[in-house]
N, C-alpha and C positions, 0 to 999 in steps of 0.2 A: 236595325235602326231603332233607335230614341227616344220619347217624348221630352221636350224640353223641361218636362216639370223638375221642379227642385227636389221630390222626394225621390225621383231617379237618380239624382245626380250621384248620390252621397252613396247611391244603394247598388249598383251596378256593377262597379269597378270591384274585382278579386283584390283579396287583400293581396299583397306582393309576398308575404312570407308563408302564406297557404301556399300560394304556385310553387313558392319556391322549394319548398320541403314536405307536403301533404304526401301521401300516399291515396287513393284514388280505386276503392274496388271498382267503379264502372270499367275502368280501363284493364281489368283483369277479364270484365264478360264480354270486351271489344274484343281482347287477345285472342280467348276463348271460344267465343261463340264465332269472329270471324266479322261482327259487323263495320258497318262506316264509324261514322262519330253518333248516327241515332237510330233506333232501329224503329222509324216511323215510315207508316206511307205515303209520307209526299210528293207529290210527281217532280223530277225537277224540269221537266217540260221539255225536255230531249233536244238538250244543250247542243250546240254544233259549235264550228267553228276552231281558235287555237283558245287553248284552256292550258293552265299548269298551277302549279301550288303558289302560294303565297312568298313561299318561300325555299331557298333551295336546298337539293339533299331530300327532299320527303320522299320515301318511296311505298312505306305502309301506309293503310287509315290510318289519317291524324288523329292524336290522342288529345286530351281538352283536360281541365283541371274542374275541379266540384263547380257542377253548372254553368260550365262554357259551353256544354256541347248545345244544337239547335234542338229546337221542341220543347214539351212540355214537361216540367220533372221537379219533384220536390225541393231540390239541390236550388234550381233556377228561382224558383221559391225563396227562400234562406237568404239568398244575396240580391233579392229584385223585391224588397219592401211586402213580399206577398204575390208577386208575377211570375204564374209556373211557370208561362210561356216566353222562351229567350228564341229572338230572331236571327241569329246569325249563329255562328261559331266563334269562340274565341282561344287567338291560337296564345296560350298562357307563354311566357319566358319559363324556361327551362323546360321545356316539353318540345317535340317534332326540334329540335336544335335551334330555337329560335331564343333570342336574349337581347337585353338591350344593347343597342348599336345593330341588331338584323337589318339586311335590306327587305322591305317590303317591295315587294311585285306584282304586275297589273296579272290578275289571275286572267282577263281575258281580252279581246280586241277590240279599241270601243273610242269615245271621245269624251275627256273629262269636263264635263257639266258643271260642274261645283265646288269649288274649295271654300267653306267657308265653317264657322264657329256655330255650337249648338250643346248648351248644358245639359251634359250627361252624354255628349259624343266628345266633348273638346274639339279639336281641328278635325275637319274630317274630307276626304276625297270623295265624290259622287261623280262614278263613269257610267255612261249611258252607250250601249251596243248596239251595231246595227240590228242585230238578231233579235231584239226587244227583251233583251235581258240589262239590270242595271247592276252597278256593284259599289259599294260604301264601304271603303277602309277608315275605320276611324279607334277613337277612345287612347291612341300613343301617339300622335301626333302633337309634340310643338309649333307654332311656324313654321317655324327656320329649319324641322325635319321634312317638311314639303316639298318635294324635287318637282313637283309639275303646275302646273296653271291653268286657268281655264280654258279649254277650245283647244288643248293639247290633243293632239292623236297619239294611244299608244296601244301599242301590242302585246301582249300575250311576254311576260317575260322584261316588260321595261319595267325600270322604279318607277315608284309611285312617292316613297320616302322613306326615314326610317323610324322603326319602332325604337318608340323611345320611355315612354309613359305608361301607368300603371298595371306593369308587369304583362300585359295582353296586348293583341292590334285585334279589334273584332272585325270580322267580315260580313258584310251581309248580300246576299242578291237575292233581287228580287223582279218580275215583271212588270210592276207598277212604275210607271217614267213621271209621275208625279211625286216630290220628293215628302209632299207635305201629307200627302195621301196613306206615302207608307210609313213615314213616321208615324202617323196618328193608330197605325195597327200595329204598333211595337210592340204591345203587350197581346196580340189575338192572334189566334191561331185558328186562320180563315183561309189561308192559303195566298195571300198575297207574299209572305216569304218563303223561298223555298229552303231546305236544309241546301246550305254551301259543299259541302263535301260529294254529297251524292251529285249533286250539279258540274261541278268539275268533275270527281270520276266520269261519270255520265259522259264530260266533253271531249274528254284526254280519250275514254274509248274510241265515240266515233264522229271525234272532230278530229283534231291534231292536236298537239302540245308542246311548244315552243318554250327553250329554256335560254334565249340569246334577247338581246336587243340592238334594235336599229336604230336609237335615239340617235340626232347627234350626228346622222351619214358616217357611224360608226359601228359597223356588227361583230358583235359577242357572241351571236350564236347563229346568225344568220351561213354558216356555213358548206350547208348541203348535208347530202346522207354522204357515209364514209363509204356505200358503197358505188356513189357514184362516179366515176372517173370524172377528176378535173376539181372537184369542190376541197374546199381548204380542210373537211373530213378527211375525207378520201387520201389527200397528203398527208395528213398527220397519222393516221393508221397505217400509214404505208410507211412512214418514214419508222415509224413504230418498231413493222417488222422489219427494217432494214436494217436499227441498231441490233436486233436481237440477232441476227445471223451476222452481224460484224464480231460481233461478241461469240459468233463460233455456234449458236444455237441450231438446230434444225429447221427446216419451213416448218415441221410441226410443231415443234416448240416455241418459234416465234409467233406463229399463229393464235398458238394455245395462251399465247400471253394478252394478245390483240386480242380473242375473246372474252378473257376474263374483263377485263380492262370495261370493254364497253358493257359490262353487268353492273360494274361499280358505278354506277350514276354518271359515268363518261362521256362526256360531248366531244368529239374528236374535232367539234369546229372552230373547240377553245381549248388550245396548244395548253394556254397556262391557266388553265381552268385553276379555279378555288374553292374546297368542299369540306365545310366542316370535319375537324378532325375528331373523331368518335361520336359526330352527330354534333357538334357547335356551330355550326352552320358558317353560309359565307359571310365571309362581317365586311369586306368594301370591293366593288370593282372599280380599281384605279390605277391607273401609269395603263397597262397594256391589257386591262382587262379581268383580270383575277386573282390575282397573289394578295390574300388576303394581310391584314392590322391587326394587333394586340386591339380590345379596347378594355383596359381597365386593368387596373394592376392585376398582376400573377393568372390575366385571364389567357387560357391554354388555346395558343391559335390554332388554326386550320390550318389545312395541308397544302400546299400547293405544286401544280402542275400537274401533269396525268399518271403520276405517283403518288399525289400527296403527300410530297415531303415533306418531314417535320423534324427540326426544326427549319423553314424552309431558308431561313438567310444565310444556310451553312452553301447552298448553291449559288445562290445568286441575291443581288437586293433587288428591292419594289421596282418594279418600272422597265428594270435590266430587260433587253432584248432574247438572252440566252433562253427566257421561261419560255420563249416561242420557238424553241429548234427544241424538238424532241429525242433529239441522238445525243445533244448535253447532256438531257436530261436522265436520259439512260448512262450514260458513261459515269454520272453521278452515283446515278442507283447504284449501279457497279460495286465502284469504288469507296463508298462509304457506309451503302446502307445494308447493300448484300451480305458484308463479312457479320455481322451480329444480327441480322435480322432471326435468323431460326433461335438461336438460344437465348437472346433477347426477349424474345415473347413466350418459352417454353412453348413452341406451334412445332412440332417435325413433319419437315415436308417430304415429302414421298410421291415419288423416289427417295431415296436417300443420301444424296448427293445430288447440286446440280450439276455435277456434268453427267451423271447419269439421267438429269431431269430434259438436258441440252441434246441427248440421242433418241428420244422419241421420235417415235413415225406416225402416231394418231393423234390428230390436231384435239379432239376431246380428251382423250388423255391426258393431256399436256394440257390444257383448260382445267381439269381435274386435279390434276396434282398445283397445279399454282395456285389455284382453292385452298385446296389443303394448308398450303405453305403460307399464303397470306391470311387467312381468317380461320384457318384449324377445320375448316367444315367442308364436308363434302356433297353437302344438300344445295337447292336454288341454283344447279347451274347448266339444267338444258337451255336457257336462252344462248347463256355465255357459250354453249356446246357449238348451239348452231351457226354462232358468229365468228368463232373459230373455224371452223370447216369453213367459212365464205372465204374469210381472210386465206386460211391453205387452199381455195382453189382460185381465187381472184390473182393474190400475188405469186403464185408458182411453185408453194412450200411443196409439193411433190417430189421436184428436182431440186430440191437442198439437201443437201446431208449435213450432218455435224464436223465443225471442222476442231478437229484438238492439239492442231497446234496453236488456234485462238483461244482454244478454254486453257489449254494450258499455260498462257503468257498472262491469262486474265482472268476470268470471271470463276476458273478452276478452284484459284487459290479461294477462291470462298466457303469453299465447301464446307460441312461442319462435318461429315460425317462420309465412310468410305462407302464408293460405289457398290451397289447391289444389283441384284438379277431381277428381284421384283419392281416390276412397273405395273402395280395397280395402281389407279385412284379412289381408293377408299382409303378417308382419312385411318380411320378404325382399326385396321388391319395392322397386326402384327403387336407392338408395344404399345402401351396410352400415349399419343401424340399430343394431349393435353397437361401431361407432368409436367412442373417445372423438375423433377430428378431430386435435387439437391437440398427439398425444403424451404426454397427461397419464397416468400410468402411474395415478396413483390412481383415477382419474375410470374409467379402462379397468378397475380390479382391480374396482370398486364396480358396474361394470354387470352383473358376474358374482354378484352373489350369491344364493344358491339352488340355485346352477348345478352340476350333475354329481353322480357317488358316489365316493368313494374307491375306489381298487383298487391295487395299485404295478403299473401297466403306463404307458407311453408308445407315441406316438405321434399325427400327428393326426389322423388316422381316426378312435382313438378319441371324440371331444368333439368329430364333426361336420368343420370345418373353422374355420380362421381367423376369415376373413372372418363368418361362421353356426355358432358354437356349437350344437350338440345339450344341450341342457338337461340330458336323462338322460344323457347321459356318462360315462365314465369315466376319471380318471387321480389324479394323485397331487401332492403337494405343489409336488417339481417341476416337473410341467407345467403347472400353473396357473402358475407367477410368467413360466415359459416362454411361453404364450399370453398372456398381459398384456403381457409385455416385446415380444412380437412384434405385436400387436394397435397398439402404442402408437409402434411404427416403430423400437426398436430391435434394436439387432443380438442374435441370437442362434442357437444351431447349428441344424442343420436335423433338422424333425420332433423336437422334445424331446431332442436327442444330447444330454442332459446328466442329472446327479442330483447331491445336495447338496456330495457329498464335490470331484467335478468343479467344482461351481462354485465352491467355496471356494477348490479350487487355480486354478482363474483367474484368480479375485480377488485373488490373493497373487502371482502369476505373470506368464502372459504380459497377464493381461488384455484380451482379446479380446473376453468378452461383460461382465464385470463390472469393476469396480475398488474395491479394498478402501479404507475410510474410515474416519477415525477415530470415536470417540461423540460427540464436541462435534459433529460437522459432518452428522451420521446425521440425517435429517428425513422426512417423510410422500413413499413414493415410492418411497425407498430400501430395500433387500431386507438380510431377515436371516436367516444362516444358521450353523446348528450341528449337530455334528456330532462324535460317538463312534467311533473305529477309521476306517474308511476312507468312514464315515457312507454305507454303502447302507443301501436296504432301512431300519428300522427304527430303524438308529441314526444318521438325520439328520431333519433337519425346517427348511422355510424358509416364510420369510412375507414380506409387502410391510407397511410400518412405516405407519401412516397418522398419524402426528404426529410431531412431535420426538421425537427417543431419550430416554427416560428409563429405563433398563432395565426392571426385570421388568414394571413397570409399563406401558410403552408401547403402545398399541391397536396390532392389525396388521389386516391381511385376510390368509386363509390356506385354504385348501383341508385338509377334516381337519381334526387339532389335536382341540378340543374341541368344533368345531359340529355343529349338525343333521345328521341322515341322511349325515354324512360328506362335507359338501357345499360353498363357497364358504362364507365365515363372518366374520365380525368375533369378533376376541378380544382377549384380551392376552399379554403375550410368556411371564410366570411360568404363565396357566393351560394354555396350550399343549406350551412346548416343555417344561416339568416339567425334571427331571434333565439334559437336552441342553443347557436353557441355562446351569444351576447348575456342572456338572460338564466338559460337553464344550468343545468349541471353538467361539467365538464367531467369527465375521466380519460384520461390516457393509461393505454392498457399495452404489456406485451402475451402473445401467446404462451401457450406455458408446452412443454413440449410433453411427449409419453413416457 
């Protein structure tokens, strides 16, 4: 919270092209060291009740941009007129998958007290809980993005509205039920705010954490556990593993897919759920619930349904009833996404064929290898292990065997690669499962996505090695286009010797690792970079172009920028590079090979 004074107003709000393009060392010693968003002692006073994120898709500590996060810090300083102390969290655009058009969400269960106006908050929501906890979304609200009203009851999980406004929605909770009270401590740190993040962890541990809403005598998520017989989970995991053994699969292999499935941020009690696609969060629930909207030209939507297909209007459109029968939905996967899926993302899944992946007998196993096969990784997935094993003992995968006269009329033909004898799940094992093979820079950029946090550090220690990326990783814009360029067999300096401003002058230069190209000739592959002053640190930014150049417009992959959790991402060149590429120096570059 705020104080109305006018020297706040101006001083508060992140600039929108910091958020958008900064790099961010706090969020290398968040990666690193393992903290929330502050690593102070505040109690958050042992939060009950249903608690969830702001917004959906978060499953790490949220990441904050230069002095969003809560507490005291020099950073909060810089951008607060002089006030180390910042009362809330603020969750930046481009960071945790959140951008303008995000739906924002009641983080807890409560009644909204307050909708009203406050310089230096703008519109703002004040919910007040029975549990004497209160909570303030404000500083991105217009009106007319305000979906609730005063004396509104909502849960854990309903809108509240959407972010719209300068580049952030700040959160704050606090136990003070006087609004005027906690305003007036916007700037002290006396313990009347508590850090938002540890307050929710804190809830989601040991309260609940609801990610559906009841607005409306309409439930999104109100569905039950999938392990309960009878609840609209429980149907949709089932019907899950129904298509996979129509499809000729084993009970274990169906299962092993139902496992992974509920690891991926999965609500089985929303058939046609919508979730950000590589962290862009869900951008509308509308027609039946989830299938998410474009908002804004060339912006890379989200996935929809318990696939996350993309692009998702090749199945179905908005609204269409088919996003709620899950055996379409499979039949789909099947048929258009199964055949290119492995070589598509240079990912080998292993086994080495699915119908070799379809004759599994250990439902972890088979969780395992779908791992491998969809995200290259074989890490994070005793949850998913042990949701597999429910699903093969709940639904009967014991007595299923693999049927091949169904793999062979279907899901066979997908195969990329002939059946083998080994059925481990370790991704690692045997050939790099991470090559694209063939030098294809984009195929190599595309296997990476999800992959790593931002930090500005180099080297490759950091992100694992070459050959076996570490997922959780760390590095930065340049070393992503550096591992890709080097992944894909071209020449580049050793261990990331380079950063934007460097490879620009190469590219102009001796040309060694790049070579500079004109726009007509700029195509999917080709690397873009830009770059303010001597473009370190903060004032450069590069990406891999993934179509023809058509300026601001042109989709890239990029590490950072505006994606998920700071992470591998698809975007476009204007939402990314912001001012860098308006104002700075442009270079398009191709690799130069050995």
């Amino acid at each position: 919270m705020f104080g109305k004074v006018k020297e706040f107003a101006g001083n508060h709000k992140l600039p929108i092209t910091i958020v958008s393009i900064s790099a961010f060392l706090v969020i290398l010693i968040v990666v690193i060291i393992g903290g929330g968003a502050d690593d102070c002692d505040t109690d958050s006073g042992g939060a009950s009740g249903n608690w969830q994120w702001p917004f959906d898709g978060v499953n790490d500590p949220p990441q904050y941009g230069d002095g969003g996060q809560f507490g005291t810090s020099a950073a909060s300083a810089a951008y607060r007129n002089g006030h180390t102390f910042h009362d809330g969290f603020d969750w930046s655009f481009g960071m945790n998958g959140v951008h303008s058009g995000s739906t924002v969400k009641a983080v807890h269960d409560g009644t909204v007290k307050t909708v009203g106006y406050a310089a230096g908050l703008d519109e703002y929501v004040w919910v007040t809980s029975d549990d004497g906890y209160n909570e303030v979304y404000q500083e991105t609200f217009d009106k007319s993005d305000i979906k609730v009203k005063e004396g509104d009851h909502v849960n854990a999980g309903d809108e509240i509205g959407t972010a719209h406004l300068n580049g952030h929605m700040h959160l704050g909770i606090t136990k003070e039920s006087d609004f005027a009270k906690a305003e007036s401590k916007a700037f002290t740190d006396d313990g009347t705010w508590l850090d938002p993040i540890k307050t929710i962890e804190e809830g989601m541990k040991h309260g609940s954490s609801s990610s559906g809403s009841s607005k409306g005598g309409k439930s999104t998520g109100a569905g039950g556990a999938w392990t309960q017989k009878g609840t609209v989970a429980y149907k949709t995991a089932k019907g899950l593993f129904d298509a996979w053994v129509k499809q000729g699969c084993s009970g274990a292999a169906a299962s092993g897919i139902v496992g992974f499935i509920t690891g991926e941020g999965g609500d089985f009690s929303i058939p046609d759920r919508a979730e950000g696609h590589n962290g862009n969060g869900r951008d509308a629930e509308i027609a039946y619930g989830a299938v998410p909207t474009p908002v804004g030209p060339g912006y890379s939507v989200g996935g929809g349904g318990v696939y996350q297909l993309t692009p998702y209007t090749g199945f179905a459109k908005v609204g269409d009833k088919k996003w709620l029968d899950v055996g379409k939905q499979t039949e789909y996967f099947v048929k258009v996404k199964l055949p290119g899926w492995n070589p598509a993302y240079g990912i080998g899944i292993h086994p080495k064929s699915f119908k070799e992946f379809a004759h599994l007998t250990d439902p972890k196993k088979a969780c395992d290898a779908w791992n491998c096969a969809e995200i290259g990784n074989a890490g994070n997935v005793q949850g998913r292990e042990a949701n597999a094993v429910t699903a093969y003992n709940m639904f009967g995968g014991k007595n299923i065997k693999a049927n091949d006269a169904a793999l062979d009329a279907g899901v066979a033909a997908s195969s990329t690669g002939a059946a083998g004898s080994d059925s481990s799940s370790d991704c690692t094992d045997g050939s790099d499962s991470m090559s694209a093979g063939n030098g294809d820079i984009l195929a190599t950029a595309k296997s990476l996505l999800g992959y790593f946090h931002y930090g500005q550090v180099h080297g490759e220690s950091n992100i694992g090695s070459v050959d076996h990326p570490n997922k959780d990783g760390v590095t930065d814009c340049s070393g992503f286009v550096w591992l890709v360029l080097t992944k894909a067999g071209y020449n580049t300096p050793d261990n990331m010797g380079w950063f934007t401003g460097s490879m620009a002058a190469d590219a102009t230069g001796p040309q060694k690792y790049l070579k500079k190209i004109d726009e007509k000739d700029a195509k999917a592959g080709d690397i873009l970079i830009c770059n303010q002053g001597g473009g370190s640190g903060n004032n450069g930014h590069t990406a891999i172009l993934e179509e023809k150049w058509k300026g601001g417009d042109t989709k890239i992959i990029q590490e950072g920028g505006t994606g998920g959790s700071g992470g591998v991402n698809e975007s476009t060149v204007s939402q990314s590079f912001g001012d860098l590429f308006t104002n700075g120096q442009v270079t398009l570059a191709r690799a130069v090979k050995k």
